[in-house]
PDB file of the backbone (N, CA, C, O) and the ligand in Angstrom, with CONECT records:
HET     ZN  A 101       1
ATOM      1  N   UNK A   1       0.827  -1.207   0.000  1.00  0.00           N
ATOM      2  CA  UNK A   1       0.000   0.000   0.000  1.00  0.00           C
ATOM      3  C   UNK A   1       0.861   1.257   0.000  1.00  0.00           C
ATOM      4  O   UNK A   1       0.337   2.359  -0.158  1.00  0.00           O
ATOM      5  N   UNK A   2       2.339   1.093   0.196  1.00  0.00           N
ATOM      6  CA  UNK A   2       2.759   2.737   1.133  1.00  0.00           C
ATOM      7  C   UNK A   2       3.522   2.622  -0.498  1.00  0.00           C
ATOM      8  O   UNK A   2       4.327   3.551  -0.439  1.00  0.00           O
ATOM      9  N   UNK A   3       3.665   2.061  -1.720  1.00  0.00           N
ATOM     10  CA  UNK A   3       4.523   2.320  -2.977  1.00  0.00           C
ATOM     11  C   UNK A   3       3.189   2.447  -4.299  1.00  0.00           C
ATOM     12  O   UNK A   3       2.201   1.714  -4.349  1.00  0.00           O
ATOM     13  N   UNK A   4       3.406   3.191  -4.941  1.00  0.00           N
ATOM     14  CA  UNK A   4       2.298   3.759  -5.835  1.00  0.00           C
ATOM     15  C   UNK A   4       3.305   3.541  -7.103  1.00  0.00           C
ATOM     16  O   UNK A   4       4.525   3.464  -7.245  1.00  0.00           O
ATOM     17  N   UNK A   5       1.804   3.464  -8.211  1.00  0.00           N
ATOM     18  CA  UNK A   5       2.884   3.097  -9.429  1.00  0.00           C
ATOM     19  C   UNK A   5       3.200   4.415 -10.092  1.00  0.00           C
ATOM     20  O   UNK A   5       3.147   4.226 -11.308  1.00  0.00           O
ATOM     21  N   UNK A   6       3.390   5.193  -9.923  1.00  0.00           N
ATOM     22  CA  UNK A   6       3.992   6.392 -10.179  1.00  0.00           C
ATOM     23  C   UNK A   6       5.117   7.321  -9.641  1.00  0.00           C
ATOM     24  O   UNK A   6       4.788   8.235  -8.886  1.00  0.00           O
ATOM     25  N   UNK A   7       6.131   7.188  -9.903  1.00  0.00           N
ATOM     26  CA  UNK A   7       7.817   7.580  -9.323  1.00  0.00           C
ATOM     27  C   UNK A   7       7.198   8.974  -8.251  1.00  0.00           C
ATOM     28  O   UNK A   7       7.852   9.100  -7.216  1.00  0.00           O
ATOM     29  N   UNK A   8       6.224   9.808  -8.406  1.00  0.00           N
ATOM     30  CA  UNK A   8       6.633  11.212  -8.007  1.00  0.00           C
ATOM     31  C   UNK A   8       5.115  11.692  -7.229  1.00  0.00           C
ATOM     32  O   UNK A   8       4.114  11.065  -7.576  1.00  0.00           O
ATOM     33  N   UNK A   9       4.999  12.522  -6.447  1.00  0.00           N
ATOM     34  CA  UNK A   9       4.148  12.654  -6.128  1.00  0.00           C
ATOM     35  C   UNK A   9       3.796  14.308  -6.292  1.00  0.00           C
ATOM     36  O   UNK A   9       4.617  15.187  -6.550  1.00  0.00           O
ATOM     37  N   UNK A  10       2.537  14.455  -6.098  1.00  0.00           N
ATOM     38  CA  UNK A  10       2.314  15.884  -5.626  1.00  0.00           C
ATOM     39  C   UNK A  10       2.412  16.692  -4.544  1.00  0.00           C
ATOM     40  O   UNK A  10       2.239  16.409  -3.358  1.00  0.00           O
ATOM     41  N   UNK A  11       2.875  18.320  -5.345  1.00  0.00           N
ATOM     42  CA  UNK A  11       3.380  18.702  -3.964  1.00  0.00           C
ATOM     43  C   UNK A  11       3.173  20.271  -4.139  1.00  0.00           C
ATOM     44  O   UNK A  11       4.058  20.689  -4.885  1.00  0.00           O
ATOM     45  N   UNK A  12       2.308  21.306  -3.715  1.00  0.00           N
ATOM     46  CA  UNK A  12       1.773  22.346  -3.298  1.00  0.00           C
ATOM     47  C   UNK A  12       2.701  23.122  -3.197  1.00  0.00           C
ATOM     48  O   UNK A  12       3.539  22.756  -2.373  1.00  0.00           O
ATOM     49  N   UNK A  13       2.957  24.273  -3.815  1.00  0.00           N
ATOM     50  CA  UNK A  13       4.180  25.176  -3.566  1.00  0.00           C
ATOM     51  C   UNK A  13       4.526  26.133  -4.433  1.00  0.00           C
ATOM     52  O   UNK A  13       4.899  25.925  -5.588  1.00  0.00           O
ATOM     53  N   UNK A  14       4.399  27.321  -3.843  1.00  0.00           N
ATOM     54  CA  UNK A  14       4.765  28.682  -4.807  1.00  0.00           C
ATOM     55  C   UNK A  14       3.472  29.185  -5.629  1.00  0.00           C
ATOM     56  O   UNK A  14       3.532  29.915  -6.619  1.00  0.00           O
ATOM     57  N   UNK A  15       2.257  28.659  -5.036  1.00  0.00           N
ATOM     58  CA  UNK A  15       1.114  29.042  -5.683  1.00  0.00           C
ATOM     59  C   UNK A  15       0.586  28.492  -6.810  1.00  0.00           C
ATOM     60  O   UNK A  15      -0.252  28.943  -7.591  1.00  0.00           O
ATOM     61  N   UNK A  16       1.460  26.978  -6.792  1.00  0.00           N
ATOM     62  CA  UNK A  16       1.093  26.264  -7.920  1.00  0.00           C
ATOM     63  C   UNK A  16       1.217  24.464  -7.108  1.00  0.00           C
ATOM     64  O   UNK A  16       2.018  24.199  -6.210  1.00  0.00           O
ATOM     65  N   UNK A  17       0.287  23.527  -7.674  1.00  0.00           N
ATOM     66  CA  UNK A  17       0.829  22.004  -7.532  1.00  0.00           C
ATOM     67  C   UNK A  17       1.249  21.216  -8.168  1.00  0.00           C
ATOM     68  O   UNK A  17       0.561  20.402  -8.785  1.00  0.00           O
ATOM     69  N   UNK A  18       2.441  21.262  -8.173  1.00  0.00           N
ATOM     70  CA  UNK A  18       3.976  21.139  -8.527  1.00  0.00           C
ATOM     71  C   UNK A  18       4.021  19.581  -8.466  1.00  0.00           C
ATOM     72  O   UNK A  18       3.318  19.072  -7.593  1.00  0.00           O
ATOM     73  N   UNK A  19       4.854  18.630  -9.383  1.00  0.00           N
ATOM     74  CA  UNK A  19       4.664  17.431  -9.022  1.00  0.00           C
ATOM     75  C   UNK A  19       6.593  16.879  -8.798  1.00  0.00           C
ATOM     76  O   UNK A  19       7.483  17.055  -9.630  1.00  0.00           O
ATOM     77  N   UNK A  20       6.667  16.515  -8.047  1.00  0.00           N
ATOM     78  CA  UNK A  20       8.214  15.491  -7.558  1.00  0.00           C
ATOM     79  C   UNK A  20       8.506  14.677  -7.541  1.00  0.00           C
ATOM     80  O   UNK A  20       7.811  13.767  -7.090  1.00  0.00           O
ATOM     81  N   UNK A  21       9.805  14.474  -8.057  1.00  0.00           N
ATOM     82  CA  UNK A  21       9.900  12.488  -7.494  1.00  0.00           C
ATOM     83  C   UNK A  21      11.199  12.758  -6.154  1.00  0.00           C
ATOM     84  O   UNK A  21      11.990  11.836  -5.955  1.00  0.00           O
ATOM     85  N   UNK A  22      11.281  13.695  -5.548  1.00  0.00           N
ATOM     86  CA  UNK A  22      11.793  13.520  -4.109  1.00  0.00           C
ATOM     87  C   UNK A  22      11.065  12.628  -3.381  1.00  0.00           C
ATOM     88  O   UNK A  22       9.843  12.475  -3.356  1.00  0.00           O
ATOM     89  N   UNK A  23      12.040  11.978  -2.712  1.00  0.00           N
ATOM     90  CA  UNK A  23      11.389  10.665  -2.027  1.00  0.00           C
ATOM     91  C   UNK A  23      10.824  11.638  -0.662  1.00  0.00           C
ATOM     92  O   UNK A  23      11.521  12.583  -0.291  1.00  0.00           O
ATOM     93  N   UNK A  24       9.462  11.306   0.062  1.00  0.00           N
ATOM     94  CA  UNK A  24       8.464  11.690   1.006  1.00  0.00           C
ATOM     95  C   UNK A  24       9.559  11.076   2.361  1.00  0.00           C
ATOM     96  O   UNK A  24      10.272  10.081   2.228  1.00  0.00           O
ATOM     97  N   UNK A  25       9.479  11.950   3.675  1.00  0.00           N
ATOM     98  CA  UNK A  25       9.896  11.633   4.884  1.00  0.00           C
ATOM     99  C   UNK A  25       8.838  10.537   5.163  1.00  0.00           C
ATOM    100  O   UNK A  25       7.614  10.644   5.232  1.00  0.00           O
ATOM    101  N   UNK A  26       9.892   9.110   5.349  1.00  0.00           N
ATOM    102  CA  UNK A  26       8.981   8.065   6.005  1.00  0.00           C
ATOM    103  C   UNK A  26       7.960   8.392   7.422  1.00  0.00           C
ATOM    104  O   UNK A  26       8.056   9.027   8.472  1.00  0.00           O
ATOM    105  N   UNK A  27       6.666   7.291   6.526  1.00  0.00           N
ATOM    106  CA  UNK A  27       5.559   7.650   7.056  1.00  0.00           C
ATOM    107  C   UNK A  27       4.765   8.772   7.275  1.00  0.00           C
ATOM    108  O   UNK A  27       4.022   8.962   8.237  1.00  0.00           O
ATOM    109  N   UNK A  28       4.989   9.578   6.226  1.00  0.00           N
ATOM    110  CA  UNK A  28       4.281  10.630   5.697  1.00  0.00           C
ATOM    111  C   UNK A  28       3.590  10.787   4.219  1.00  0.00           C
ATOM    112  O   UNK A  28       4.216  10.697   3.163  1.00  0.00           O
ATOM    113  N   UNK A  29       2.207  11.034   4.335  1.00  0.00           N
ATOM    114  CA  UNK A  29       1.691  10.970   3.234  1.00  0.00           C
ATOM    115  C   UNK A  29       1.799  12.343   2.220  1.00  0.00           C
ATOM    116  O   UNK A  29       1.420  12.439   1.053  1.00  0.00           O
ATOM    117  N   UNK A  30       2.460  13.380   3.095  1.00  0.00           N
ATOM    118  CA  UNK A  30       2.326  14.896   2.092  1.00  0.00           C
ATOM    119  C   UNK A  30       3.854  15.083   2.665  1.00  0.00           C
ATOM    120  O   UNK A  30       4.178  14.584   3.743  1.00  0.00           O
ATOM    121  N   UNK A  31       4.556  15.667   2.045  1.00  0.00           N
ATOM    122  CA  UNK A  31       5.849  16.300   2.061  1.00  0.00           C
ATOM    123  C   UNK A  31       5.372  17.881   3.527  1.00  0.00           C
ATOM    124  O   UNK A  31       4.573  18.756   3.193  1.00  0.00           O
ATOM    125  N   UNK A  32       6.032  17.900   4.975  1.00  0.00           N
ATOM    126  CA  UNK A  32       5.624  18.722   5.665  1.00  0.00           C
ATOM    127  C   UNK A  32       6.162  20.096   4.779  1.00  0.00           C
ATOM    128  O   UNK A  32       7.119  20.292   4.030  1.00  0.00           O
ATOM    129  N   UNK A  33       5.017  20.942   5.277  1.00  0.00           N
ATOM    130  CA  UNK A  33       5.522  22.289   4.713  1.00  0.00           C
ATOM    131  C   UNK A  33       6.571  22.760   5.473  1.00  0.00           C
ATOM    132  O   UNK A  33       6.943  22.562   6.629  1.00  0.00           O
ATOM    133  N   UNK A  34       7.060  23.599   4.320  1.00  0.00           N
ATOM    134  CA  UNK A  34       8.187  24.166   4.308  1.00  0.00           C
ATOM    135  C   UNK A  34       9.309  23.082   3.955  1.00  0.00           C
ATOM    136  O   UNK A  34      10.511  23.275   4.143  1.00  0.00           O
ATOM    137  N   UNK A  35       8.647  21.691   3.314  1.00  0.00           N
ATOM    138  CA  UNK A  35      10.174  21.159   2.708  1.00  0.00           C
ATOM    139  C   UNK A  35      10.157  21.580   1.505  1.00  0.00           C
ATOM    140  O   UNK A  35       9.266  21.878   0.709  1.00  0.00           O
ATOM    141  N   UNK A  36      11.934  21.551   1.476  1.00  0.00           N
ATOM    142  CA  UNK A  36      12.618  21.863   0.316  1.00  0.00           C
ATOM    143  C   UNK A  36      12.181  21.148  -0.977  1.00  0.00           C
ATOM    144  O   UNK A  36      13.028  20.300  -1.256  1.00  0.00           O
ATOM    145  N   UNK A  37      11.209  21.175  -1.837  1.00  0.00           N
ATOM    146  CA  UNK A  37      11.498  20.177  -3.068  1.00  0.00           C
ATOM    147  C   UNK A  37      11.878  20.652  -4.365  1.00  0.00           C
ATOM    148  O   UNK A  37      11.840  21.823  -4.742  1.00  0.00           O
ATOM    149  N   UNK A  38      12.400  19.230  -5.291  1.00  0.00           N
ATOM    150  CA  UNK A  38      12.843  19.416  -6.637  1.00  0.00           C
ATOM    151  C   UNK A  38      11.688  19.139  -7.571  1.00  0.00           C
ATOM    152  O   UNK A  38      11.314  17.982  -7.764  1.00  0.00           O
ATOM    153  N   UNK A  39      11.154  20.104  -8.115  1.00  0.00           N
ATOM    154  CA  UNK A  39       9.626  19.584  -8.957  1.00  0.00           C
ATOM    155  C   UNK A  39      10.215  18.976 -10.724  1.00  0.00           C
ATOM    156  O   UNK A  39      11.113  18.971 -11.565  1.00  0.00           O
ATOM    157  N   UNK A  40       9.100  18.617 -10.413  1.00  0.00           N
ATOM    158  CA  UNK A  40       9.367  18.007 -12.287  1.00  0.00           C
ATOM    159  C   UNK A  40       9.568  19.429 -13.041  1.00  0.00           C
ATOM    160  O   UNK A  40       9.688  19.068 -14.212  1.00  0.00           O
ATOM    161  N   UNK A  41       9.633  20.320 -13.034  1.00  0.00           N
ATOM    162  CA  UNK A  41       9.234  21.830 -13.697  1.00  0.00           C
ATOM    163  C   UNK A  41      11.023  22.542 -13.860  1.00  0.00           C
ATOM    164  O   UNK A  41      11.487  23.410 -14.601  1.00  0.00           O
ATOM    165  N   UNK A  42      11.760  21.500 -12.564  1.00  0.00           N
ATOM    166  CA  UNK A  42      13.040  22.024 -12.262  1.00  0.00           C
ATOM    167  C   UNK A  42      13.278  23.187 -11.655  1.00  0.00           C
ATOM    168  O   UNK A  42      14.220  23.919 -11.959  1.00  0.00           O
ATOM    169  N   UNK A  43      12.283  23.475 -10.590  1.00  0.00           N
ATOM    170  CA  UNK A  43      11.998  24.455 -10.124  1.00  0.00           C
ATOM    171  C   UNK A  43      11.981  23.517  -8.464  1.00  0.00           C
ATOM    172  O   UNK A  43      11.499  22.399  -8.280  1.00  0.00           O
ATOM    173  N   UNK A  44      12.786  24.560  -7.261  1.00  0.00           N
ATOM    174  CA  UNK A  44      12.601  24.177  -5.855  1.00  0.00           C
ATOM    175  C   UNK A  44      11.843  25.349  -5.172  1.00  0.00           C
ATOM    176  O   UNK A  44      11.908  26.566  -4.999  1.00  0.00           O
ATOM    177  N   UNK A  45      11.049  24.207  -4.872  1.00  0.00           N
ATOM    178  CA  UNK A  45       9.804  24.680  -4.105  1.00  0.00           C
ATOM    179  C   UNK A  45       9.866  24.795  -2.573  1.00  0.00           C
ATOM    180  O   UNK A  45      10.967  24.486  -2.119  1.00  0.00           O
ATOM    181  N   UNK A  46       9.083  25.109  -1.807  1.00  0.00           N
ATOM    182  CA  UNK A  46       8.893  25.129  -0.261  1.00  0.00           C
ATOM    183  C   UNK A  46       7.448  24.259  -0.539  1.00  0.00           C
ATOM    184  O   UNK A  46       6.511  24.710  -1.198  1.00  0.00           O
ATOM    185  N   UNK A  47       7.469  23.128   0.004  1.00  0.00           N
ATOM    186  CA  UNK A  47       6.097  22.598   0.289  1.00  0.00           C
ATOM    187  C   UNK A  47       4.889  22.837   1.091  1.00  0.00           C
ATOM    188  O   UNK A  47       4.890  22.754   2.319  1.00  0.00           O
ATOM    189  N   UNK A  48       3.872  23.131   0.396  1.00  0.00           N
ATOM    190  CA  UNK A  48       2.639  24.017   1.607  1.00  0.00           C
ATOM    191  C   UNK A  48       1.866  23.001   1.876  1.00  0.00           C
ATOM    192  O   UNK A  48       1.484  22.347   0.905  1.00  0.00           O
ATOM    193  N   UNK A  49       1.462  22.623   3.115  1.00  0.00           N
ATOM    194  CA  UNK A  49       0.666  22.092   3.323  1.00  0.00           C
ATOM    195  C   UNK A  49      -0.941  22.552   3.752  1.00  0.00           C
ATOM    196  O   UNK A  49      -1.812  21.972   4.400  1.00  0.00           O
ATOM    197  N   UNK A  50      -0.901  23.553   3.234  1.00  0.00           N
ATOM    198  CA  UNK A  50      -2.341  23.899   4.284  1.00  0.00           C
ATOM    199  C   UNK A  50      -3.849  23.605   2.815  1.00  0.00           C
ATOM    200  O   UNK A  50      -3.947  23.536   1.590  1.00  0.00           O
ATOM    201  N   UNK A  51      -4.546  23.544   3.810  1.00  0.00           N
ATOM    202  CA  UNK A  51      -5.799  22.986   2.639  1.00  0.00           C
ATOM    203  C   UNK A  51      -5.947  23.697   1.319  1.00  0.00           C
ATOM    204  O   UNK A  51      -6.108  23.270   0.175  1.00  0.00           O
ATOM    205  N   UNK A  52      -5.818  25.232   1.957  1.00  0.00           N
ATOM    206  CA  UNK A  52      -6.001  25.373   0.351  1.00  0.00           C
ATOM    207  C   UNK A  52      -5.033  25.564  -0.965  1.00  0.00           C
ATOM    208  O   UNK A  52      -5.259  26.073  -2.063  1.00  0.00           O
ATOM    209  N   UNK A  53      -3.716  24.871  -0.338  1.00  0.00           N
ATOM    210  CA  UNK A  53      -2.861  25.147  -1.326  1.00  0.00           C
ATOM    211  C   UNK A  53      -2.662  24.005  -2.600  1.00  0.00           C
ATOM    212  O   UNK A  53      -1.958  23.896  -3.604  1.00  0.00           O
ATOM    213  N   UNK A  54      -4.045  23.009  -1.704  1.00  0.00           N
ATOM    214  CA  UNK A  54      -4.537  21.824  -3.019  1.00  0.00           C
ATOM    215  C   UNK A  54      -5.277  22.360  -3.788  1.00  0.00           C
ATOM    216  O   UNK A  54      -5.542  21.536  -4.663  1.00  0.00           O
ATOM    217  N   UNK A  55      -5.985  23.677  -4.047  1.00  0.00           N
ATOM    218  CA  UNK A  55      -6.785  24.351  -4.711  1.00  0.00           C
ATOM    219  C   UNK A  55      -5.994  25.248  -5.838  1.00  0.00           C
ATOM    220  O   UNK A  55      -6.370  25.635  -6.944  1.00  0.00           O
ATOM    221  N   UNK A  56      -4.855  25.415  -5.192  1.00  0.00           N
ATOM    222  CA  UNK A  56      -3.972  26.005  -6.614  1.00  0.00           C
ATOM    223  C   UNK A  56      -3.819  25.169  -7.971  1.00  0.00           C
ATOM    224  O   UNK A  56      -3.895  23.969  -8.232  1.00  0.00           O
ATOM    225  N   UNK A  57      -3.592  26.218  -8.652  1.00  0.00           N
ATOM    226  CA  UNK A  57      -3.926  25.501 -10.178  1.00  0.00           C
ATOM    227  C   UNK A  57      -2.724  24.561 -10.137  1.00  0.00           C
ATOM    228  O   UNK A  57      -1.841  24.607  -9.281  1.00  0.00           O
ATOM    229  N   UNK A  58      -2.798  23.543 -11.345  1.00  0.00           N
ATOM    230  CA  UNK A  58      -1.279  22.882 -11.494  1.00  0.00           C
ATOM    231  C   UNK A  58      -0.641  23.250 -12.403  1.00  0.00           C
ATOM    232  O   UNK A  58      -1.076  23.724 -13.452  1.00  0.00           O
ATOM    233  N   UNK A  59       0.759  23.027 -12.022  1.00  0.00           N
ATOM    234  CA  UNK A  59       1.758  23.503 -12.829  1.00  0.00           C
ATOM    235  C   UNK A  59       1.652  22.590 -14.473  1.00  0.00           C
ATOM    236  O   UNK A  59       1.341  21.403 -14.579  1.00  0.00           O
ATOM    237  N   UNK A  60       1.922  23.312 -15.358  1.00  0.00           N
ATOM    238  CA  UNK A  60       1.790  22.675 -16.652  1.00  0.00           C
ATOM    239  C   UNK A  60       2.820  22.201 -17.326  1.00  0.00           C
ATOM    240  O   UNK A  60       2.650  21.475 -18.305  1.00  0.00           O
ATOM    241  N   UNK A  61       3.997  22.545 -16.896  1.00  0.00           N
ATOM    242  CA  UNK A  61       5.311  22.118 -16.970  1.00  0.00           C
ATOM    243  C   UNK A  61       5.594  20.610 -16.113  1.00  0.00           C
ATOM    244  O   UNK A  61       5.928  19.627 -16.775  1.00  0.00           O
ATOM    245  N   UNK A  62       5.448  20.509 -14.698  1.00  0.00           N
ATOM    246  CA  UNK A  62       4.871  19.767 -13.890  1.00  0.00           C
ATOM    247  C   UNK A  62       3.620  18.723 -14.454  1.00  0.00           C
ATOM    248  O   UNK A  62       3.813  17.570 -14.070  1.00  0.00           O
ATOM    249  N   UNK A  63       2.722  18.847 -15.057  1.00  0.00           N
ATOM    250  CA  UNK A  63       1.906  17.697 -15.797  1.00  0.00           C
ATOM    251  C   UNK A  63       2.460  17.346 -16.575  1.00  0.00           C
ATOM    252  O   UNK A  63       2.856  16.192 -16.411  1.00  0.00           O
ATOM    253  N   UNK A  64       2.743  17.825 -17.498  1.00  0.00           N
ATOM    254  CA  UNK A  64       3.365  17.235 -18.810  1.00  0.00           C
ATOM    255  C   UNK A  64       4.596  16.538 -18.343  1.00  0.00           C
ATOM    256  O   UNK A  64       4.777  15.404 -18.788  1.00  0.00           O
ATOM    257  N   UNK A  65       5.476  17.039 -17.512  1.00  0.00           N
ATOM    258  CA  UNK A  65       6.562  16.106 -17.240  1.00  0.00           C
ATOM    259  C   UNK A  65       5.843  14.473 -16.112  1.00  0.00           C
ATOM    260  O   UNK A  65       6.537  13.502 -15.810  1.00  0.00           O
ATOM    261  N   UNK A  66       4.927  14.593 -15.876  1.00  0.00           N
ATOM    262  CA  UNK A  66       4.435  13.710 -15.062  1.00  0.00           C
ATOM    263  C   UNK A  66       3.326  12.908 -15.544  1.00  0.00           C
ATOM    264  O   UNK A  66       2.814  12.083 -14.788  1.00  0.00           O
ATOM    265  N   UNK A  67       2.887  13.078 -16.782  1.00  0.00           N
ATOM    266  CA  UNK A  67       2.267  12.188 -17.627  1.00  0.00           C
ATOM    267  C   UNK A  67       2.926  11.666 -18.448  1.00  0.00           C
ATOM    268  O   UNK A  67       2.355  10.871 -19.193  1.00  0.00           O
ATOM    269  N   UNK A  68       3.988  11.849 -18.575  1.00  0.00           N
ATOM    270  CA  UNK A  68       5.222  11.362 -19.685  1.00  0.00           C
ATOM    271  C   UNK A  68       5.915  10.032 -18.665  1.00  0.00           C
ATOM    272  O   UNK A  68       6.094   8.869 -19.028  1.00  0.00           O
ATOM    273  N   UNK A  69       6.236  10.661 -17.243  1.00  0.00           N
ATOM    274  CA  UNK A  69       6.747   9.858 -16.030  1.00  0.00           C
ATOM    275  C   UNK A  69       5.877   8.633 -16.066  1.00  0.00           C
ATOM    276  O   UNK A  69       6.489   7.570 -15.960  1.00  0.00           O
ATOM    277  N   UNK A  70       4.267   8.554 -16.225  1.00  0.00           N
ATOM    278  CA  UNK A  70       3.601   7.437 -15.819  1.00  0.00           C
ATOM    279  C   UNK A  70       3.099   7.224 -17.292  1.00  0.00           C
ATOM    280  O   UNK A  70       1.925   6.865 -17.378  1.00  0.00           O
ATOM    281  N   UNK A  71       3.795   7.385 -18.468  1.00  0.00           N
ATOM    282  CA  UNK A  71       3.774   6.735 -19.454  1.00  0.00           C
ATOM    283  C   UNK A  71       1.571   6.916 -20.637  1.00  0.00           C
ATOM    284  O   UNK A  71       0.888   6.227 -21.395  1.00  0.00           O
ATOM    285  N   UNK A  72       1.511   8.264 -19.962  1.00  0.00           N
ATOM    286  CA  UNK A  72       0.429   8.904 -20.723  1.00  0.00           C
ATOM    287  C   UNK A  72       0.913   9.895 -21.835  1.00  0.00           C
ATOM    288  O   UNK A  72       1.885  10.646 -21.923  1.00  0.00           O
ATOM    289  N   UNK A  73      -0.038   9.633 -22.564  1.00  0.00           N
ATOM    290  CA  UNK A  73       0.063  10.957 -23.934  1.00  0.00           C
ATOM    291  C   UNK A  73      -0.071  12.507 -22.717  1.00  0.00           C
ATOM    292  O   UNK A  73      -0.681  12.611 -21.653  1.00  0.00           O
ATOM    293  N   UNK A  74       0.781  13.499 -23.468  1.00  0.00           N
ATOM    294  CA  UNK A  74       1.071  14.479 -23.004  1.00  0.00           C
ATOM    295  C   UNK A  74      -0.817  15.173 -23.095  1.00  0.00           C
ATOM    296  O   UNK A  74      -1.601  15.199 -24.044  1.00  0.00           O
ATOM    297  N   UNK A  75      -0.926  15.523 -22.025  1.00  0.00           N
ATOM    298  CA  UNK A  75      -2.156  16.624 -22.113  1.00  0.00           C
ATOM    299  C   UNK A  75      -2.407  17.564 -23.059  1.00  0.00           C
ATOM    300  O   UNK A  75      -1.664  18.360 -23.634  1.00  0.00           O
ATOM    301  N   UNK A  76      -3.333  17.392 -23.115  1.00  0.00           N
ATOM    302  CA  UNK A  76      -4.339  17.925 -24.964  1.00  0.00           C
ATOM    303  C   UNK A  76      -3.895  16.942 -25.739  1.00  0.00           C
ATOM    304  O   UNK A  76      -4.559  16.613 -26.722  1.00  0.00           O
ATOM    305  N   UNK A  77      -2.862  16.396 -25.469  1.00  0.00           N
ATOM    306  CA  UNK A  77      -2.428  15.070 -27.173  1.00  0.00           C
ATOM    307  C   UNK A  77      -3.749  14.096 -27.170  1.00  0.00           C
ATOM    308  O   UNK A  77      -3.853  13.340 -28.136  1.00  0.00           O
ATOM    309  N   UNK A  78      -4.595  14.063 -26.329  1.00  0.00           N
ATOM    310  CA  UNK A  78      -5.972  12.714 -26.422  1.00  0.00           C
ATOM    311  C   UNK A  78      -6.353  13.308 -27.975  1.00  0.00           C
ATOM    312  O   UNK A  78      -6.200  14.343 -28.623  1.00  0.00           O
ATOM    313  N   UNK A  79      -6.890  12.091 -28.114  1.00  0.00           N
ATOM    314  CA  UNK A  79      -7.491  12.221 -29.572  1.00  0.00           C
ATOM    315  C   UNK A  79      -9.069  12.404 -29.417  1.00  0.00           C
ATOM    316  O   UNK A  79      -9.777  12.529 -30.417  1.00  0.00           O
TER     317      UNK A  79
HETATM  318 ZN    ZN A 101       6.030  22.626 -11.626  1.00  0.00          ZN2+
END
């Protein structure tokens, strides 16, 4: 249950949700705020944890590198 088939997870930060494959502090399901991360975007973030920083838009640099990661057509490419 605690390994997902996808290398990277999501992660809230800088007013956008940013996606990572920094490995998560064991036994934690969200990266605590204020960690340091490396986003798919190549951009380091401060991780927010507070509720509404799951409401920020997502990064589009960050999707596209993370639908490519779990082996999907890049967003808008659907036919
Ligand atoms: Zn990003």
């Amino acid at each position: 249950m605690s390994y997902r088939a996808h290398p990277f997870h999501w992660v809230p930060g800088a007013g956008q949700r940013h996606a990572s494959t920094d490995a998560r502090p064991v036994g934690t399901l969200v990266y605590p705020a204020g960690t340091e991360v490396s986003t798919l975007c190549e951009e380091s973030v401060q991780a927010d944890s507070s509720e509404i920083a799951w409401l920020w838009p997502t990064c589009s640099a960050c999707n596209r590198a993370a639908h490519k990661l779990a082996g999907l057509p890049p967003v808008g490419g659907a036919r």
